[in-house]
PQR file with spaces between the fields and no chain letter, atoms N, CA, C, O and H, PARSE charges and radii, in Angstrom:
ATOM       1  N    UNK     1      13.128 -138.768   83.592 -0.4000 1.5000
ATOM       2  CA   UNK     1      14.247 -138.794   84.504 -0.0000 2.0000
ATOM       3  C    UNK     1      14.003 -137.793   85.627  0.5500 1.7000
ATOM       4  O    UNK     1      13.098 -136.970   85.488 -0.5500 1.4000
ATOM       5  N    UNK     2      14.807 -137.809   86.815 -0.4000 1.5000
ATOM       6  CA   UNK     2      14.554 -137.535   87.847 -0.0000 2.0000
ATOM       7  C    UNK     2      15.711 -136.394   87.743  0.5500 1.7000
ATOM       8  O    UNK     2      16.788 -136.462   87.151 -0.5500 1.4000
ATOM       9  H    UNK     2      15.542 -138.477   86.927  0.4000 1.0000
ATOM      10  N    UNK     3      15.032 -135.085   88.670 -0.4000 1.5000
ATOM      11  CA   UNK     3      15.560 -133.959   88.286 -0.0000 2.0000
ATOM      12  C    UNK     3      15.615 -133.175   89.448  0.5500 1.7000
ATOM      13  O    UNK     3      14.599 -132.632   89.881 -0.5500 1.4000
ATOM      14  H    UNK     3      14.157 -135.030   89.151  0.4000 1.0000
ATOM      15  N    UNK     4      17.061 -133.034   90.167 -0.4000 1.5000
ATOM      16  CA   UNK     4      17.522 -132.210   91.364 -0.0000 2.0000
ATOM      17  C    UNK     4      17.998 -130.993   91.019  0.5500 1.7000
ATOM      18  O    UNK     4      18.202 -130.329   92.036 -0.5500 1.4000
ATOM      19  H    UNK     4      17.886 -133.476   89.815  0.4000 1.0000
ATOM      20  N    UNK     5      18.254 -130.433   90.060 -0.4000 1.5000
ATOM      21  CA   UNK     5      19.056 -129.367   90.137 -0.0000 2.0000
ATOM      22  C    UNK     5      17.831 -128.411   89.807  0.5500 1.7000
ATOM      23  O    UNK     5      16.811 -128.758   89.212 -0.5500 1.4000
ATOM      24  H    UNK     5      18.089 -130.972   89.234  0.4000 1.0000
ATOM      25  N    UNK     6      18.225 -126.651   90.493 -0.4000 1.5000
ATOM      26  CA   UNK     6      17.205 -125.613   89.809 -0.0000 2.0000
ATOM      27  C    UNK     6      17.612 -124.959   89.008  0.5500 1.7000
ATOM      28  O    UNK     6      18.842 -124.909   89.013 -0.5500 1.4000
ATOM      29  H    UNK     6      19.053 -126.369   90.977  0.4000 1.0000
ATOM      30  N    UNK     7      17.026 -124.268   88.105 -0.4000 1.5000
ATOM      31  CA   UNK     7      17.570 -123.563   87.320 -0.0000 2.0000
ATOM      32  C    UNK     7      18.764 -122.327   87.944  0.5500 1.7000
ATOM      33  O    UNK     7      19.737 -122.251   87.194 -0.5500 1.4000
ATOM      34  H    UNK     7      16.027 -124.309   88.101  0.4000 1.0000
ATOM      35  N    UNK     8      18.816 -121.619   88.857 -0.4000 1.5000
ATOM      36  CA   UNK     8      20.133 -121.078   88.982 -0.0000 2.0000
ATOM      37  C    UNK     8      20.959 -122.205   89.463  0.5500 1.7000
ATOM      38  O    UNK     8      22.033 -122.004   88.896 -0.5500 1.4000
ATOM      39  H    UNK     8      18.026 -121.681   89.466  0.4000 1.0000
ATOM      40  N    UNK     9      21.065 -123.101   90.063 -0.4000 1.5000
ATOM      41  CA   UNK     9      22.550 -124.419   90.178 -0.0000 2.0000
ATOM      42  C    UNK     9      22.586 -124.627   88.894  0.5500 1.7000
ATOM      43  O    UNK     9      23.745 -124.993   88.699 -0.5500 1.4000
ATOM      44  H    UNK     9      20.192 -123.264   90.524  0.4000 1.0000
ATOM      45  N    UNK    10      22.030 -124.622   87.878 -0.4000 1.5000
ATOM      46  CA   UNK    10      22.072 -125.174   85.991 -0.0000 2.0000
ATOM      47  C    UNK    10      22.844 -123.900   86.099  0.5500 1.7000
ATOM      48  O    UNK    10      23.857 -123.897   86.797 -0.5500 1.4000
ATOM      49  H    UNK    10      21.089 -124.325   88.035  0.4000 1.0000
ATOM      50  N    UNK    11      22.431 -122.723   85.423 -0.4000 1.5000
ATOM      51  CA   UNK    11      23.227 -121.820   85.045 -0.0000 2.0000
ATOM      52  C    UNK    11      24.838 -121.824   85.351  0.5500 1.7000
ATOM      53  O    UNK    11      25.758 -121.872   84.534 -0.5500 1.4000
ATOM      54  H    UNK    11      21.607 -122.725   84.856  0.4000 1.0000
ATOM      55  N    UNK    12      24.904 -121.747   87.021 -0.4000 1.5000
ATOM      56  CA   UNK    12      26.065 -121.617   87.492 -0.0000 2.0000
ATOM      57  C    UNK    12      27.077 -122.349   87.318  0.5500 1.7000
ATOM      58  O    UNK    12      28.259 -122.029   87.184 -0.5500 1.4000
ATOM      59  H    UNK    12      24.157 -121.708   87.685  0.4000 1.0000
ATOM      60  N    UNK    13      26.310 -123.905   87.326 -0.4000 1.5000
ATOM      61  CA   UNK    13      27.398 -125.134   86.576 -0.0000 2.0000
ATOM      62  C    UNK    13      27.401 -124.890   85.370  0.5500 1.7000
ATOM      63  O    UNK    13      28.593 -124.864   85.066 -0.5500 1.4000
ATOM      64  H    UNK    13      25.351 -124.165   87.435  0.4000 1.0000
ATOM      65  N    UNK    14      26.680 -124.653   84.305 -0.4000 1.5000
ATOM      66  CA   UNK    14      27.270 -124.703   82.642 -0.0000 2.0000
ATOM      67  C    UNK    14      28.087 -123.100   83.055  0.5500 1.7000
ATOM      68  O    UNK    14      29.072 -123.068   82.316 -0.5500 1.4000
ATOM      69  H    UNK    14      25.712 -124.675   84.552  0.4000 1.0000
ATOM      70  N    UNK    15      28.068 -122.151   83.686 -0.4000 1.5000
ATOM      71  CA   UNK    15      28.750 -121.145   83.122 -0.0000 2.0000
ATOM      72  C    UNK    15      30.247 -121.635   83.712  0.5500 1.7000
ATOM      73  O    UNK    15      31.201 -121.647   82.935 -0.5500 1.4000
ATOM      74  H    UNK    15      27.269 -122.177   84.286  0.4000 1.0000
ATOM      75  N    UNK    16      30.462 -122.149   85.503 -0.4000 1.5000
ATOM      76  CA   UNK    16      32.009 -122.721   85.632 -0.0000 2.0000
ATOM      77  C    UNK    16      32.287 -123.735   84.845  0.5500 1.7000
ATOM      78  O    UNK    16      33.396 -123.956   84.359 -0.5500 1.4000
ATOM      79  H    UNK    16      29.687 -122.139   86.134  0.4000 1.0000
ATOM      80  N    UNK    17      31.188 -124.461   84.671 -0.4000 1.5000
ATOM      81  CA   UNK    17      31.494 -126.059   83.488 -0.0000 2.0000
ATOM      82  C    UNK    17      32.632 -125.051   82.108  0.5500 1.7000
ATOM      83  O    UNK    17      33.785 -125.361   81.805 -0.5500 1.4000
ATOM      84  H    UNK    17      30.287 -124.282   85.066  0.4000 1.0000
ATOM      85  N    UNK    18      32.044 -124.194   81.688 -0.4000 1.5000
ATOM      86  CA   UNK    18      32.378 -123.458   80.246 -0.0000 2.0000
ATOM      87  C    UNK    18      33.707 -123.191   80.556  0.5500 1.7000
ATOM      88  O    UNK    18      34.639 -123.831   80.069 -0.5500 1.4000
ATOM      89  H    UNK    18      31.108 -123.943   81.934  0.4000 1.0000
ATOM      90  N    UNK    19      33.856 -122.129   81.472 -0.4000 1.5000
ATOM      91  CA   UNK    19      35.303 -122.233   81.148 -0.0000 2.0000
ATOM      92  C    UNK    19      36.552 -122.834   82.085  0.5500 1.7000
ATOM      93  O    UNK    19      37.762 -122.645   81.962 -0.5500 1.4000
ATOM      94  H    UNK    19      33.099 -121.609   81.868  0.4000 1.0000
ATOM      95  N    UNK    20      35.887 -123.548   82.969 -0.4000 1.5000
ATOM      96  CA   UNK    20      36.853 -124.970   83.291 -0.0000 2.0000
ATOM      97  C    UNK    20      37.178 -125.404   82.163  0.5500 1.7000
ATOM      98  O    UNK    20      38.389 -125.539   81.989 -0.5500 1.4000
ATOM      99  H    UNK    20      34.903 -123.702   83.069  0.4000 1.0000
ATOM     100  N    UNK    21      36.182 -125.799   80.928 -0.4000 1.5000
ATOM     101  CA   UNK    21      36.696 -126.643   80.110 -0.0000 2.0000
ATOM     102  C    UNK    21      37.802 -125.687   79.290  0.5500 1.7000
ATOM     103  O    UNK    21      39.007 -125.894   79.432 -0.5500 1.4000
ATOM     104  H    UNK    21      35.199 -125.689   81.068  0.4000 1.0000
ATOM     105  N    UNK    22      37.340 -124.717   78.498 -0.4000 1.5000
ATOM     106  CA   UNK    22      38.262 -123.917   77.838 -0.0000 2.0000
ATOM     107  C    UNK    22      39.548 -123.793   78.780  0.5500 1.7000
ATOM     108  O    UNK    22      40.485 -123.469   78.051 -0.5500 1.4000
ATOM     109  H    UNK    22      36.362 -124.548   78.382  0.4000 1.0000
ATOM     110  N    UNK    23      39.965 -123.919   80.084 -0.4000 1.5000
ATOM     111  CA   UNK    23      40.875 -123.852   80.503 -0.0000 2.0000
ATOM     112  C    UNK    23      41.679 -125.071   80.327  0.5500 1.7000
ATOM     113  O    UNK    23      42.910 -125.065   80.283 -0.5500 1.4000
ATOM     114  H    UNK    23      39.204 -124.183   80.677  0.4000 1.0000
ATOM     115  N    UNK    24      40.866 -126.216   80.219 -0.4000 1.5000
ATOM     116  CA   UNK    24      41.778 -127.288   79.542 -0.0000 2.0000
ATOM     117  C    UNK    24      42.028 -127.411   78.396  0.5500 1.7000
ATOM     118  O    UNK    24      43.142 -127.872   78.147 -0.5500 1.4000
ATOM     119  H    UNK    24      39.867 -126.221   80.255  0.4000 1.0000
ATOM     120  N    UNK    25      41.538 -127.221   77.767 -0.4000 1.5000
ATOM     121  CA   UNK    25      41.689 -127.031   76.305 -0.0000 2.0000
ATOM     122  C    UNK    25      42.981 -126.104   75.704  0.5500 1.7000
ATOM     123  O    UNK    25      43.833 -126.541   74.931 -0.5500 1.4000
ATOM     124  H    UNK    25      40.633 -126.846   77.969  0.4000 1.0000
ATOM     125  N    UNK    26      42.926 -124.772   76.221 -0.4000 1.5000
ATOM     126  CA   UNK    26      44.056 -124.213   76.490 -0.0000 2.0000
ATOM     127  C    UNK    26      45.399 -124.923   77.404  0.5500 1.7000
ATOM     128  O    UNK    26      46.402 -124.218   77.514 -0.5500 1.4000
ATOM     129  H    UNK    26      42.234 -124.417   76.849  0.4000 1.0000
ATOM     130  N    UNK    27      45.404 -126.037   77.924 -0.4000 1.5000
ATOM     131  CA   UNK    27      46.259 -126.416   78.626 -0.0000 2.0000
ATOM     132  C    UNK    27      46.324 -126.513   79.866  0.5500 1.7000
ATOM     133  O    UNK    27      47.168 -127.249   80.376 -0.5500 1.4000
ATOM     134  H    UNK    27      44.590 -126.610   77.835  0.4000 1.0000
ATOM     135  N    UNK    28      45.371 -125.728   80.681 -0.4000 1.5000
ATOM     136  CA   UNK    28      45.710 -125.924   82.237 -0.0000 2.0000
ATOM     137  C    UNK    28      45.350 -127.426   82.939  0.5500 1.7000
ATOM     138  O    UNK    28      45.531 -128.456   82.289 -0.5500 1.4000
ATOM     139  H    UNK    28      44.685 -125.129   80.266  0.4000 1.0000
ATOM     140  N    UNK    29      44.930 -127.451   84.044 -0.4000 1.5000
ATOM     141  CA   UNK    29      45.501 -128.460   84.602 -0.0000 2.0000
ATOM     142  C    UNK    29      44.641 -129.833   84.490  0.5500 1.7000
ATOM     143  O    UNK    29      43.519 -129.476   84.130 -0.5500 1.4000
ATOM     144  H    UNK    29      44.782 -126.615   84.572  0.4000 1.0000
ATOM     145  N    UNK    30      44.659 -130.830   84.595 -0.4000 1.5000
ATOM     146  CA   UNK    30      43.894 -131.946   84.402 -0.0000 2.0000
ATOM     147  C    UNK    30      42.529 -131.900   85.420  0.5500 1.7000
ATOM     148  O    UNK    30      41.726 -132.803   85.186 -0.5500 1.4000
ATOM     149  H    UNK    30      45.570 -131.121   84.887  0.4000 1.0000
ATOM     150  N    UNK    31      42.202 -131.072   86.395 -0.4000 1.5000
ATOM     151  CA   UNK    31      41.327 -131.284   87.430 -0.0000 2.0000
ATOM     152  C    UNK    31      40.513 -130.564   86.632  0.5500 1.7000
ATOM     153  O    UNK    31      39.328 -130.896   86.637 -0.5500 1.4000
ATOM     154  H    UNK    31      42.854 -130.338   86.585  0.4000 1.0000
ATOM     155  N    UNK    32      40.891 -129.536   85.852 -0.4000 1.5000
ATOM     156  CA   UNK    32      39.632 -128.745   84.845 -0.0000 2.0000
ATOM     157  C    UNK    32      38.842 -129.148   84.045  0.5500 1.7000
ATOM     158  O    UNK    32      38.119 -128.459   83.326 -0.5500 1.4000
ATOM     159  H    UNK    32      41.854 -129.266   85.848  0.4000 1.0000
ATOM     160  N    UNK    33      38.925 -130.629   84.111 -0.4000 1.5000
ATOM     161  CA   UNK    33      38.144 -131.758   83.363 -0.0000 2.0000
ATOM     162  C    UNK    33      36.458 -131.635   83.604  0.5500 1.7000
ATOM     163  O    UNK    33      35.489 -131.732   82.852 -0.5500 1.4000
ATOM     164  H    UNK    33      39.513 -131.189   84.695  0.4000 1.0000
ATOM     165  N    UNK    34      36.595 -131.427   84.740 -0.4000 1.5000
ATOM     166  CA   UNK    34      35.638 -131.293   86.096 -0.0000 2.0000
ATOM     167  C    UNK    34      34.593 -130.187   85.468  0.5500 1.7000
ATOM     168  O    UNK    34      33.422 -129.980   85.787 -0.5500 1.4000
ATOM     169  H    UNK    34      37.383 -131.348   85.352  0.4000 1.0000
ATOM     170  N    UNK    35      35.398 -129.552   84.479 -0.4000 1.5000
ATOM     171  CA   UNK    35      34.275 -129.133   83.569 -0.0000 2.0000
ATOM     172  C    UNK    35      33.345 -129.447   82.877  0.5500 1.7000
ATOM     173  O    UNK    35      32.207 -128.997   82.750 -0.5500 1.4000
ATOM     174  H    UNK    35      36.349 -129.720   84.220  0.4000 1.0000
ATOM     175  N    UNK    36      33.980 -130.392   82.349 -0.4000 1.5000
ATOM     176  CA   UNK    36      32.697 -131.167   81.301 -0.0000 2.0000
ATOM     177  C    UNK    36      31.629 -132.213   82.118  0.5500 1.7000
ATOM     178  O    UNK    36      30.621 -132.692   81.599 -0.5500 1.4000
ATOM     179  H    UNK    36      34.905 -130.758   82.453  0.4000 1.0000
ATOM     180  N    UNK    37      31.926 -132.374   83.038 -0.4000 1.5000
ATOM     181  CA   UNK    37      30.926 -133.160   84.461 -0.0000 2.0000
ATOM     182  C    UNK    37      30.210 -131.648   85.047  0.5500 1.7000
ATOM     183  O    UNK    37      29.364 -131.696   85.940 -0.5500 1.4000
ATOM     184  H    UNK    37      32.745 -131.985   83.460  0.4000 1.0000
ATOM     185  N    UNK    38      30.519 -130.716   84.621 -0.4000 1.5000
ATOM     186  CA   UNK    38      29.471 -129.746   85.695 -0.0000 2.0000
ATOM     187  C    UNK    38      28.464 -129.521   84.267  0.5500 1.7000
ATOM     188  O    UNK    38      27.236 -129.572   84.324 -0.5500 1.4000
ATOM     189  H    UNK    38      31.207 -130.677   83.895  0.4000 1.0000
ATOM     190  N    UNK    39      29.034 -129.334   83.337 -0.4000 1.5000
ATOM     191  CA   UNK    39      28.023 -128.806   81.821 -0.0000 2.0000
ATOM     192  C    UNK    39      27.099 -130.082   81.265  0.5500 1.7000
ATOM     193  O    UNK    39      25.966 -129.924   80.810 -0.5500 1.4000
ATOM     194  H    UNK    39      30.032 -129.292   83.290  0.4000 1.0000
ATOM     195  N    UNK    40      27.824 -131.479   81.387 -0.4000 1.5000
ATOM     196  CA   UNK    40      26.745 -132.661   81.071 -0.0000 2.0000
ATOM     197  C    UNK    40      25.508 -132.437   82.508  0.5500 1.7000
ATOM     198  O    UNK    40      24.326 -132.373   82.170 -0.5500 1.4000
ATOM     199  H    UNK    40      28.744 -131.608   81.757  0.4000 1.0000
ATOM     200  N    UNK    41      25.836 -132.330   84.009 -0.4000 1.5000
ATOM     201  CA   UNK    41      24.966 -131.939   84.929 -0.0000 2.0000
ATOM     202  C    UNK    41      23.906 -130.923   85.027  0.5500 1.7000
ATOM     203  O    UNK    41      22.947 -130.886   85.797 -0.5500 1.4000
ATOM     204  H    UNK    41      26.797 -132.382   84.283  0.4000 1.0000
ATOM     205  N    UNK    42      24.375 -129.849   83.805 -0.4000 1.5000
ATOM     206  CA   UNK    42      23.529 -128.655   83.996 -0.0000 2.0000
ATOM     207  C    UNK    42      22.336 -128.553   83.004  0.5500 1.7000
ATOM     208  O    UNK    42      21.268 -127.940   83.024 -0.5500 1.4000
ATOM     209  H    UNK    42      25.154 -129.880   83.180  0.4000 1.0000
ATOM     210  N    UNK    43      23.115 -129.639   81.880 -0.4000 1.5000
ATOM     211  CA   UNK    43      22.332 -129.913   80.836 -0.0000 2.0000
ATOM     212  C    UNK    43      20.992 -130.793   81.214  0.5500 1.7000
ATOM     213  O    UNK    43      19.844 -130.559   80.837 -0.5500 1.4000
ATOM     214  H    UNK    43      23.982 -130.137   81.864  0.4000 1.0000
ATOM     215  N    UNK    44      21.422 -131.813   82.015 -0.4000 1.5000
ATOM     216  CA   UNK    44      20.598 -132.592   82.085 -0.0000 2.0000
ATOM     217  C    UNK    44      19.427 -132.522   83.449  0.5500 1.7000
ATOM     218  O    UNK    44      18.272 -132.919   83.598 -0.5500 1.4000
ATOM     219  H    UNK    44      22.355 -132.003   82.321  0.4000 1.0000
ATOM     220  N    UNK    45      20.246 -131.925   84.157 -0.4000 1.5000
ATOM     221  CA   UNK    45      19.104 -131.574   85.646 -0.0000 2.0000
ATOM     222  C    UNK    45      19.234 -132.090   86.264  0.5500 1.7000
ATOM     223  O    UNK    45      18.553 -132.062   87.289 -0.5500 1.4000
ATOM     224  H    UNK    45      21.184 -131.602   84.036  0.4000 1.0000
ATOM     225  N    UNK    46      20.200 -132.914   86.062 -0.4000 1.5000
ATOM     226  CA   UNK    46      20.241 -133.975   87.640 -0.0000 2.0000
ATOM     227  C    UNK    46      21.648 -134.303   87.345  0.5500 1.7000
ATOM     228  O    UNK    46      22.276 -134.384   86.289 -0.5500 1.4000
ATOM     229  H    UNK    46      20.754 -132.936   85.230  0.4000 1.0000
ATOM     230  N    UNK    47      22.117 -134.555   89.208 -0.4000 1.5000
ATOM     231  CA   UNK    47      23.813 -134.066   89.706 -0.0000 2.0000
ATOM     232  C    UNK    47      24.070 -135.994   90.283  0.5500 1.7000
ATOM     233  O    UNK    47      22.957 -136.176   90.775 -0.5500 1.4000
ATOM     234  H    UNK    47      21.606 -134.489   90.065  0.4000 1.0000
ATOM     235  N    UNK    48      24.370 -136.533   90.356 -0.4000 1.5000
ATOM     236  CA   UNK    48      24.714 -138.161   90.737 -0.0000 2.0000
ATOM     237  C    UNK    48      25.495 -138.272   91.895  0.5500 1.7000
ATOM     238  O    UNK    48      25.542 -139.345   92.495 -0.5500 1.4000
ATOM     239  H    UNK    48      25.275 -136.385   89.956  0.4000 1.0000
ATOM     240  N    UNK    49      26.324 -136.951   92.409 -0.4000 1.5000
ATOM     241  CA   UNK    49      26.584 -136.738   93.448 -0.0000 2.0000
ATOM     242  C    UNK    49      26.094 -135.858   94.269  0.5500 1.7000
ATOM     243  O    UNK    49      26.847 -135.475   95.164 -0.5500 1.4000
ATOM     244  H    UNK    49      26.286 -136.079   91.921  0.4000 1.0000
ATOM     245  N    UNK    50      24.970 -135.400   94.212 -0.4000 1.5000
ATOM     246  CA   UNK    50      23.424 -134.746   94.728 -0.0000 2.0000
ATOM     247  C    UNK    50      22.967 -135.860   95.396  0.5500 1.7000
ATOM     248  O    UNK    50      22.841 -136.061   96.604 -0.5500 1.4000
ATOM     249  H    UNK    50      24.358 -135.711   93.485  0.4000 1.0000
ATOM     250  N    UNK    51      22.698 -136.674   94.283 -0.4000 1.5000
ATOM     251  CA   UNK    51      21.869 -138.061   94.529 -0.0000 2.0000
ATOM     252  C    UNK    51      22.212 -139.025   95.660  0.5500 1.7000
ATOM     253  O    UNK    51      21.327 -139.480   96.385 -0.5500 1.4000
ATOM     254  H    UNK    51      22.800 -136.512   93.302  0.4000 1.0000
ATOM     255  N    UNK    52      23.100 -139.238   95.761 -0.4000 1.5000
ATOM     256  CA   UNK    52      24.184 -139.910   96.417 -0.0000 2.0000
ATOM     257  C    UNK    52      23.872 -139.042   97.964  0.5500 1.7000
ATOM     258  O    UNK    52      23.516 -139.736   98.916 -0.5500 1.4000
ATOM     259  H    UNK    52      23.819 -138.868   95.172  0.4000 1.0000
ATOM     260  N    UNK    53      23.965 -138.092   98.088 -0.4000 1.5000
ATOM     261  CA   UNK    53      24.563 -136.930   99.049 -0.0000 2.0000
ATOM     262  C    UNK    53      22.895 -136.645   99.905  0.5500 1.7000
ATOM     263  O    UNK    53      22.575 -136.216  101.013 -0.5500 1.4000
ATOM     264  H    UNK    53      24.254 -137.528   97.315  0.4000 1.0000
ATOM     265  N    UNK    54      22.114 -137.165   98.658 -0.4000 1.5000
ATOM     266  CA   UNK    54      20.404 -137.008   99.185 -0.0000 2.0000
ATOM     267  C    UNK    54      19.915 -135.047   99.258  0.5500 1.7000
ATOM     268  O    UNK    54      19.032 -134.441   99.866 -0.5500 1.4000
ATOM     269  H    UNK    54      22.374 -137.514   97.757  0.4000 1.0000
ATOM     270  N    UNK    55      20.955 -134.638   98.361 -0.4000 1.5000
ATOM     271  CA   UNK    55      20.727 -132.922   98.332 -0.0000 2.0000
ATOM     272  C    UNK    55      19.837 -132.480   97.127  0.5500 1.7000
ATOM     273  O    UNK    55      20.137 -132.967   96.037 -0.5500 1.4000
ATOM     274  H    UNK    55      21.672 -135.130   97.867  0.4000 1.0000
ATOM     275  N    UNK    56      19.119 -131.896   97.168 -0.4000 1.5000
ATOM     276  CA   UNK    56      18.033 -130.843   96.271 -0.0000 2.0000
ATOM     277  C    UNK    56      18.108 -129.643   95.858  0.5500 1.7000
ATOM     278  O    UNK    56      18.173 -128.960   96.880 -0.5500 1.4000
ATOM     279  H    UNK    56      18.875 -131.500   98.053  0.4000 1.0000
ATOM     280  N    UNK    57      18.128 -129.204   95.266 -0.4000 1.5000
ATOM     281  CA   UNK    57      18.529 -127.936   95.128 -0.0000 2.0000
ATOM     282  C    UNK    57      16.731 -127.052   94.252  0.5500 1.7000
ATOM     283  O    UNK    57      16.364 -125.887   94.093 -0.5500 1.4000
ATOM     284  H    UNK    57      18.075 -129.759   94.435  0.4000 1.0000
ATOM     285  N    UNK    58      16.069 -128.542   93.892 -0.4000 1.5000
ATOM     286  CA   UNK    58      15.071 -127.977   92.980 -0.0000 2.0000
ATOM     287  C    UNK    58      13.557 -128.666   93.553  0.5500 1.7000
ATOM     288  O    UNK    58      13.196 -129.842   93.579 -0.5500 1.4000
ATOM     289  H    UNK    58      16.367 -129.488   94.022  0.4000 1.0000
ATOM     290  N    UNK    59      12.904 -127.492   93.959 -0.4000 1.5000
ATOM     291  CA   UNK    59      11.752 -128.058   95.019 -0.0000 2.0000
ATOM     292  C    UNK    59      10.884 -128.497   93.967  0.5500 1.7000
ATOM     293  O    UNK    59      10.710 -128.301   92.764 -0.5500 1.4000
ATOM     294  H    UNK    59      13.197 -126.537   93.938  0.4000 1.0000
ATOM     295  N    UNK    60      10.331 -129.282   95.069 -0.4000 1.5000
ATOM     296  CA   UNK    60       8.662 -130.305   94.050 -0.0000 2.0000
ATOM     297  C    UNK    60       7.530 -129.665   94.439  0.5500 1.7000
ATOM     298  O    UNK    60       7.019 -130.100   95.471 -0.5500 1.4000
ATOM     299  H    UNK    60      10.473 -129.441   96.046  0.4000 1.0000
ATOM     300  N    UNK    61       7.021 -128.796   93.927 -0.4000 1.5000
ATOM     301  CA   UNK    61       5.481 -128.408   94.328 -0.0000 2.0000
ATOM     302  C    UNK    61       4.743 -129.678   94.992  0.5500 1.7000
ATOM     303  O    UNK    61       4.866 -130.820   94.548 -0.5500 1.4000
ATOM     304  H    UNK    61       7.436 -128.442   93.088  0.4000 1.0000
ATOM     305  N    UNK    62       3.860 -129.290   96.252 -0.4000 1.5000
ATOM     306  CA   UNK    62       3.273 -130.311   97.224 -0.0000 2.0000
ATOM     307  C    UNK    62       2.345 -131.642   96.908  0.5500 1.7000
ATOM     308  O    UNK    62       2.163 -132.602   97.657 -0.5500 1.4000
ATOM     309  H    UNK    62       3.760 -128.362   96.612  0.4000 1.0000
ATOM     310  N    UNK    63       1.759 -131.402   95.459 -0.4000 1.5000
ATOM     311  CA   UNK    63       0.594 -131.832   94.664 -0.0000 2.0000
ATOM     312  C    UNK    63       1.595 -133.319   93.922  0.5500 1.7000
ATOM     313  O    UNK    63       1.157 -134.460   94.070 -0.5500 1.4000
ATOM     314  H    UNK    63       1.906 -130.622   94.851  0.4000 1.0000
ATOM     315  N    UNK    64       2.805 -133.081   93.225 -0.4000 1.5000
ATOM     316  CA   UNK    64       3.521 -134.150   93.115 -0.0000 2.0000
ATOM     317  C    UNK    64       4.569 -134.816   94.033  0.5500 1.7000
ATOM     318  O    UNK    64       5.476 -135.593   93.737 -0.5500 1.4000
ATOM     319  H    UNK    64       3.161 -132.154   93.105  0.4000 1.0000
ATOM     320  N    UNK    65       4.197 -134.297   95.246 -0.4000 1.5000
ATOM     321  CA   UNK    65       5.197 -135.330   96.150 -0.0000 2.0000
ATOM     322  C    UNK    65       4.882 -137.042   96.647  0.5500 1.7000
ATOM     323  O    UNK    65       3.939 -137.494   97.296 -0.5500 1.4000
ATOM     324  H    UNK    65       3.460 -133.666   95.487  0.4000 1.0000
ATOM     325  N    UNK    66       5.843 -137.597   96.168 -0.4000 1.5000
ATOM     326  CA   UNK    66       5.740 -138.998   96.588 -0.0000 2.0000
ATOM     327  C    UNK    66       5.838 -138.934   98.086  0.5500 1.7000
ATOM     328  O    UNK    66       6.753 -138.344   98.661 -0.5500 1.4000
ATOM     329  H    UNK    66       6.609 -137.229   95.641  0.4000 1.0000
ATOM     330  N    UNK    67       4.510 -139.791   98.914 -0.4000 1.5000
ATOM     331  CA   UNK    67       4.468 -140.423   99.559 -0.0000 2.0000
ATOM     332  C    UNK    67       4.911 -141.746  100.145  0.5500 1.7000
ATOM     333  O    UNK    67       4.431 -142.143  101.207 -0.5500 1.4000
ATOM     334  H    UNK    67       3.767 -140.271   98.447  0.4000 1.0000
């Protein structure tokens, strides 16, 4: 699979992913959902609205760039 995010955008989304979610869980508001979409993203390395948006955050060394 194809992989945009770098490791600090990973970190930063599972750490707001974390407790967005615990904030719903505790009760706050339904948009804190938005948690569990930043922690499945951080997990996996790649963002679908990155993709969409044509944004990178995680460079390709020159040797594997598609032509």
């Amino acid at each position: 699979m194809k992989m945009n995010l770098n490791l600090f955008d990973r970190i930063l989304r599972f750490i707001l992913g974390f407790f967005l979610t615990i904030w719903l869980i505790a009760g706050g508001p339904g948009w804190s959902s938005l948690g569990l979409y930043l922690m499945m993203t951080a997990g996996w390395g790649f963002c679908p609205v990155y993709s969409l948006l044509k944004i990178r955050t995680l460079k390709i060394p020159s040797e594997n760039r598609e032509t």
